[in-house]
C-alpha positions as CSV (number, residue, x, y, z in Angstrom):
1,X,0.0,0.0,0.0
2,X,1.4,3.7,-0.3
3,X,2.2,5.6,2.7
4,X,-0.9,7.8,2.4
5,X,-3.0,5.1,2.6
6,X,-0.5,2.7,5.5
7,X,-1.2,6.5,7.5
8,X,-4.8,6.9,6.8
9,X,-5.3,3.5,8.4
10,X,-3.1,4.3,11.4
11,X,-5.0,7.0,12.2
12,X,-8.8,6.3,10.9
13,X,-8.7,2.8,10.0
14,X,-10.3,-0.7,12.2
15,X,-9.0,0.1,15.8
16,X,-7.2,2.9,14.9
17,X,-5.7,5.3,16.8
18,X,-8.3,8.2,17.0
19,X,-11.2,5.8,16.3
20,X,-11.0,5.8,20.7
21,X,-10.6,8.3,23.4
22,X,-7.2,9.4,23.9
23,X,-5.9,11.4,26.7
24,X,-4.1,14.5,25.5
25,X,-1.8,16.3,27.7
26,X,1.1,14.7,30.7
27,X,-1.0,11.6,30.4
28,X,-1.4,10.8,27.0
29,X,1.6,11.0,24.3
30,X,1.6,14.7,23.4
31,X,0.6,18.3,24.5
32,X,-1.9,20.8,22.7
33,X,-2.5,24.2,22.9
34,X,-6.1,23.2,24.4
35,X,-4.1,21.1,27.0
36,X,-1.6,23.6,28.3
37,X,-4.0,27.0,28.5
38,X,-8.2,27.4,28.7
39,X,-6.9,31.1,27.6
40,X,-6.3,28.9,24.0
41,X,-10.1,28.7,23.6
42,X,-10.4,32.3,25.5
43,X,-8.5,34.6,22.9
44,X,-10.3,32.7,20.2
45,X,-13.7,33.3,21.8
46,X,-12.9,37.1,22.0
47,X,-11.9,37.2,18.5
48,X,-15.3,35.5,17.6
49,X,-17.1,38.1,19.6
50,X,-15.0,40.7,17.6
51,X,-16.2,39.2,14.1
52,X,-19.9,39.3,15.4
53,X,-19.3,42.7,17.0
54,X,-17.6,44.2,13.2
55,X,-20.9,42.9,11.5
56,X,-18.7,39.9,9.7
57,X,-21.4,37.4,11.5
58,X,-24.2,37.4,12.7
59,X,-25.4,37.0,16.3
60,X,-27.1,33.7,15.3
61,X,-24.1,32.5,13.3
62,X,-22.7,28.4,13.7
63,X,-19.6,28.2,15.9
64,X,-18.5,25.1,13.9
65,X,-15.4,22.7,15.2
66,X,-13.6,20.0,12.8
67,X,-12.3,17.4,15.2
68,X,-12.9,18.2,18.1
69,X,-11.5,15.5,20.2
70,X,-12.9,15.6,24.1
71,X,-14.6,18.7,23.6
72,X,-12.3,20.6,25.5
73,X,-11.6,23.5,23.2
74,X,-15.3,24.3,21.8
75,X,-16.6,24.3,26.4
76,X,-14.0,26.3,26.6
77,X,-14.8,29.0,24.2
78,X,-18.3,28.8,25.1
79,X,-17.3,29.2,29.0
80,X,-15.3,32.6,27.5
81,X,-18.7,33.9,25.6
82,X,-20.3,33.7,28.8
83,X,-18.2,35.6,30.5
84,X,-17.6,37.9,28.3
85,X,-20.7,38.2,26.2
86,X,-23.3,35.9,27.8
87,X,-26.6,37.0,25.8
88,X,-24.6,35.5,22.9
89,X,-25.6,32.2,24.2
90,X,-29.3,32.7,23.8
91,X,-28.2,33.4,19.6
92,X,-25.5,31.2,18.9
93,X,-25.4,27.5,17.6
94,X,-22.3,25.1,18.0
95,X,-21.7,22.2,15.8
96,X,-19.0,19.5,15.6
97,X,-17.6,17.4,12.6
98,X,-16.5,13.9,14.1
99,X,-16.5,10.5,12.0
100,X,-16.3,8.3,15.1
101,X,-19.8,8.0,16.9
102,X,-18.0,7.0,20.0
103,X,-16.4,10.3,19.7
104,X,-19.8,12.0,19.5
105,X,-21.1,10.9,22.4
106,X,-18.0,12.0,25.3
107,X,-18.1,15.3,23.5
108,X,-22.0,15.5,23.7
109,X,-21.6,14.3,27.5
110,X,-19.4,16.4,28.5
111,X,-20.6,20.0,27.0
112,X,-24.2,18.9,28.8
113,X,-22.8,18.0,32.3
114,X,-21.0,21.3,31.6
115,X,-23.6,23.9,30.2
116,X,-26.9,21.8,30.4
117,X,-29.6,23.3,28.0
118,X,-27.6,26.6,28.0
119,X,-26.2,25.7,24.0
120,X,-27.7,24.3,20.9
121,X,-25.3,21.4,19.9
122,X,-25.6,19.6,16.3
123,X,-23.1,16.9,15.5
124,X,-22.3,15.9,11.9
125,X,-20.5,12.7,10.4
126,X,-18.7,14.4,7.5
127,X,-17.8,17.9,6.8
128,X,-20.2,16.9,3.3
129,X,-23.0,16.8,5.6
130,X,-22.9,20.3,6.5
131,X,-24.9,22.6,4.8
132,X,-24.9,26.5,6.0
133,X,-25.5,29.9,5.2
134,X,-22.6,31.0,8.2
135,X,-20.6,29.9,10.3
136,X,-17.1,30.2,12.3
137,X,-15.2,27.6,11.2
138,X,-12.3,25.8,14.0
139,X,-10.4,23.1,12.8
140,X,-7.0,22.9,15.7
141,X,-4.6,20.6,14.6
142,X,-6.4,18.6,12.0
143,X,-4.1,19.0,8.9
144,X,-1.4,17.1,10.3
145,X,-3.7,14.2,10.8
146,X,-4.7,14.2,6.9
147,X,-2.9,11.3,5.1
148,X,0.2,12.2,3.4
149,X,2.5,10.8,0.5
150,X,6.3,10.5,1.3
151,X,8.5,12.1,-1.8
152,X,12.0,11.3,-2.6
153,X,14.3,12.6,-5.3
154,X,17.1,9.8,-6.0
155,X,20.6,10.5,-6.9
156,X,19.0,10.2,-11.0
157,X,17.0,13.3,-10.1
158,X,13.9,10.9,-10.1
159,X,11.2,11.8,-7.9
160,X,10.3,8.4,-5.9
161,X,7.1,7.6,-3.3
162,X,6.9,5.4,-0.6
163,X,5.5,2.2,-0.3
164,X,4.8,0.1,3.0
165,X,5.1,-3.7,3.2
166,X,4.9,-5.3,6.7
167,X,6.0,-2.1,8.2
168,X,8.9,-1.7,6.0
169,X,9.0,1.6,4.1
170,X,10.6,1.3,0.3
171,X,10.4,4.1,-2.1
172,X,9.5,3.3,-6.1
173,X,9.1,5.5,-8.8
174,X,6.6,7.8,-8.5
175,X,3.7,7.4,-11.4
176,X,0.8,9.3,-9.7
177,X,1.1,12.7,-12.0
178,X,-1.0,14.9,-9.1
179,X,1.8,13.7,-7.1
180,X,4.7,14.8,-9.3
181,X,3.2,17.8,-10.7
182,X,2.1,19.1,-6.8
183,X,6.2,18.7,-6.2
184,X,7.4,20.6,-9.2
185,X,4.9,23.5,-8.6
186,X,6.7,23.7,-5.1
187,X,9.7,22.5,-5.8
188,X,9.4,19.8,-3.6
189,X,12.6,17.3,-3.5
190,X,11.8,15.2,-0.2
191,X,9.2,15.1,2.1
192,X,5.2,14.9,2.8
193,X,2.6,15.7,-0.2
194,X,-1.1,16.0,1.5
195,X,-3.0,16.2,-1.6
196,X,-6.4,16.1,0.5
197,X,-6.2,19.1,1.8
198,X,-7.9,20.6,-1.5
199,X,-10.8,18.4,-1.1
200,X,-11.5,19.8,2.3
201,X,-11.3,23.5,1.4
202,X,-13.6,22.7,-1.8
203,X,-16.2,21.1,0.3
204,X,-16.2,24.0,2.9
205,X,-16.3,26.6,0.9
206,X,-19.3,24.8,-1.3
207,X,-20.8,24.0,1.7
208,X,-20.8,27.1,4.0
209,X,-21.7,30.6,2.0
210,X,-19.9,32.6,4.1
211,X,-17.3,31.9,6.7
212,X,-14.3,32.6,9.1
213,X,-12.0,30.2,9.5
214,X,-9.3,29.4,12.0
215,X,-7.0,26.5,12.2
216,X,-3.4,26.2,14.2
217,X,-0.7,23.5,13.5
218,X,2.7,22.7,13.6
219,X,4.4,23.6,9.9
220,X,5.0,26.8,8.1
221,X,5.2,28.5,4.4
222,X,7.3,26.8,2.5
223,X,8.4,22.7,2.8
224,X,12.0,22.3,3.8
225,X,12.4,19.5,1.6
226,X,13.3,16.9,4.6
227,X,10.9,14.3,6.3
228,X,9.3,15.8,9.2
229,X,6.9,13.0,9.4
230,X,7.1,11.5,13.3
231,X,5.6,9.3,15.8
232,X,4.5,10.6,19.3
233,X,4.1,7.9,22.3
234,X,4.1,9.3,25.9
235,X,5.7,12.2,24.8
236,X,9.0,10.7,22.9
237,X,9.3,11.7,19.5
238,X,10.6,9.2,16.9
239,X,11.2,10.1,13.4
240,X,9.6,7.8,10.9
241,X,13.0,6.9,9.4
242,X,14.7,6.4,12.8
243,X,17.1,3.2,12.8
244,X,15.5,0.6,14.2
245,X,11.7,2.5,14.5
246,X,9.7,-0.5,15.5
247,X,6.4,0.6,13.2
248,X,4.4,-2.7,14.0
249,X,4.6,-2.0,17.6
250,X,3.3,1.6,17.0
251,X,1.4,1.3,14.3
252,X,-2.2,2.5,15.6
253,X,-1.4,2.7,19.4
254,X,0.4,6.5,19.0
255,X,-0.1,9.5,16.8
256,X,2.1,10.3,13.6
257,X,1.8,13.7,12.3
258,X,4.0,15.9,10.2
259,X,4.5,19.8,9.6
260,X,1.8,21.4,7.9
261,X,2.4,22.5,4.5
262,X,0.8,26.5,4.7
263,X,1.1,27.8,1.2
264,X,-0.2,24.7,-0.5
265,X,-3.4,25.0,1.7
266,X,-3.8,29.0,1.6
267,X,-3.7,28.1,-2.7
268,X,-6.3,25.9,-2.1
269,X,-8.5,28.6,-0.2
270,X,-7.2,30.9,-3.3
271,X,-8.9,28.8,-5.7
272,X,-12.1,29.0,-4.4
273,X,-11.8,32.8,-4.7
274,X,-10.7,34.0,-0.9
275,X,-8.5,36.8,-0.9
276,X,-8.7,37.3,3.1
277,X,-6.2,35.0,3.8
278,X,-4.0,35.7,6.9
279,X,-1.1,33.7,8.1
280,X,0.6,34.3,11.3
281,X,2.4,33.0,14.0
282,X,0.7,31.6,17.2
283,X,1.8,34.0,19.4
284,X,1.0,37.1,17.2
285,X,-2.7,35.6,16.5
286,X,-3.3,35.1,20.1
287,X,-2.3,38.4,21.3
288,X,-4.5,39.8,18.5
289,X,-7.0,38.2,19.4
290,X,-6.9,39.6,22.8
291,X,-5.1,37.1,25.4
292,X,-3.2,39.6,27.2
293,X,-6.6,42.0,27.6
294,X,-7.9,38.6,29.0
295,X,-5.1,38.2,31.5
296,X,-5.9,41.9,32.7
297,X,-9.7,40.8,33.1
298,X,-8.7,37.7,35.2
299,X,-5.9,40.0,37.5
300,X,-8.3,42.1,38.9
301,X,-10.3,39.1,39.6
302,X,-8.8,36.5,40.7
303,X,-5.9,36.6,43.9
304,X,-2.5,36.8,42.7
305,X,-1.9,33.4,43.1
306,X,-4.5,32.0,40.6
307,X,-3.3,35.2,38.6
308,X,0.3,33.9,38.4
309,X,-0.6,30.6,37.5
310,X,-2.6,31.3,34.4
311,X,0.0,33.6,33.2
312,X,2.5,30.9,33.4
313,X,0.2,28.6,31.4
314,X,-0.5,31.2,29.1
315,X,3.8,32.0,28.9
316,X,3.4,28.5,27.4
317,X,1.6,29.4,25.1
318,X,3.2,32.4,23.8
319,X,6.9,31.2,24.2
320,X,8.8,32.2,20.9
321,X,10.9,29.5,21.5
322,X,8.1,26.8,21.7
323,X,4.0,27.0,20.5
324,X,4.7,30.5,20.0
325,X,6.5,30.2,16.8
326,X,6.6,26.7,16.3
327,X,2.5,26.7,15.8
328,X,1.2,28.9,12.8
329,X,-1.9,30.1,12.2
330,X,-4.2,30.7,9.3
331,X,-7.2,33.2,9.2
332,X,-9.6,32.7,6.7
333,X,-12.4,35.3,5.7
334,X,-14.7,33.9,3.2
């Protein structure tokens, strides 16, 4: 099978790694951005109030997330509207994209046991399924789960893709022409090609009239032509070609990801006609969005204690040595 689909089945297939519950955070095998700060989902609840606020949406707009895992995130921006905007509550939908029915039930359990009646909640199986005139559109750290090629250019300058047999990775001649001309429009030598990242953006843009959208990932704007496809298991990191990886042993009990590839998926926003395309860094999105206004609100609040804390969490966060600039962000206006 080709790596694309040997990932796809990691992560999606029979038993597969997402297909269950997974703890994220220091007890599961890696941290996000949800995990490490509630002022994550804060400063993108603020910014959503702002888009409603500048007339973008409307009051009674779809606060939409694409995988949303636990749940974590969407409670927490709801928790942030309340506080900062509560009579949005009584106007606002929420809906959630998730495959896995399993899925759909923790989340639905756990945003009732935490706001009751207060929210209107809608799941849906497929992003194809979703059929809206607005909507806010939240999709953290899904690209890096979408199945990916692996590319390699030999020593004859031949671009070659890889293959996986019992575990065992082999690269042949590549023959899949989306695949070879994707790597000469970016002149890409080596690494990941994630060709289904055009499908999603077609069917959300078909799908949804008019939208914001907001995803965070690991990756930036331009490939660096090297593997950065890895394997995460209680927090080591193993990189897919490490000597001696054992892949049957990992192989749907940890996550593999790779870094995002930004231009290729702000081209396919491009095609669909968006020009309000905004890329950024974590930390600059977040304090645009308002984080450090939030971290005022919560001083003169909270004792200093509870004060320090957070703003340690949040340092996290921000950290231009970590999530700060590792994580990039892309603002969508549509």
């Amino acid at each position: 099978m080709t790596f694309n689909e040997y990932f796809n089945d990691w992560l999606y297939g029979q038993n597969a790694y997402y297909s269950n519950y997974k703890q994220i955070g220091k007890d599961g095998d890696f941290f996000t951005s949800v995990s490490t700060s509630s002022f994550f989902g804060g400063s993108i609840a603020k910014k959503i109030i702002s888009s409603i606020e500048e007339g973008f949406l409307p009051n009674n707009t779809t606060i939409l997330e694409i995988g949303a895992h636990h749940g974590y995130l969407l409670a927490d921006i709801i928790q942030f509207i309340y506080t900062l905007k509560p009579e949005l509550l009584e106007t606002l939908n929420f809906a959630i994209v998730e495959r896995f029915s399993n899925l759909q039930e923790q989340q639905k359990k756990y945003l009732f046991d935490s706001f009751g009646d207060l929210i209107k909640l809608k799941h849906y199986d497929d992003l194809n399924e979703v059929k809206l005139e607005n909507a806010y559109v939240l999709a953290n750290e899904i690209f890096d789960a979408f199945s990916c090629d692996l590319v390699y250019t030999n020593k004859e300058n031949i671009l070659q893709q890889a293959f996986v047999q019992n575990h065992k990775i082999e690269f042949v001649d590549c023959i899949d022409e989306n695949i070879i001309n994707h790597c000469k429009k970016y002149h890409i030598t080596k690494g990941e090609v994630a060709l289904s990242y055009k499908d999603f953006v077609n069917t959300l843009c078909q799908n949804v009239r008019s939208f914001e959208f907001l995803t965070f990932d690991y990756g930036d704007k331009f490939p660096r032509n090297d593997f950065s496809t890895r394997v995460y298991k209680k927090h080591s990191v193993f990189p897919i070609f490490e000597e001696n990886l054992p892949l049957e042993k990992l192989f749907k009990n940890s996550d593999i990801t790779y870094d995002v590839h930004f231009n290729y998926l702000s081209d396919c926003f491009k095609e669909n006609n968006i020009t309000q395309i905004k890329f950024n860094t974590q930390l600059k999105s977040l304090v645009e969005f308002g984080i450090l206004d939030l971290l005022e609100i919560l001083k003169a609040n909270v004792d200093e204690t509870t004060y320090l804390k957070q703003t340690q969490k949040v340092k996290v966060l921000l950290e231009p040595t970590g999530m700060g600039d590792r994580f990039k962000s892309l603002n969508i206006r549509k």
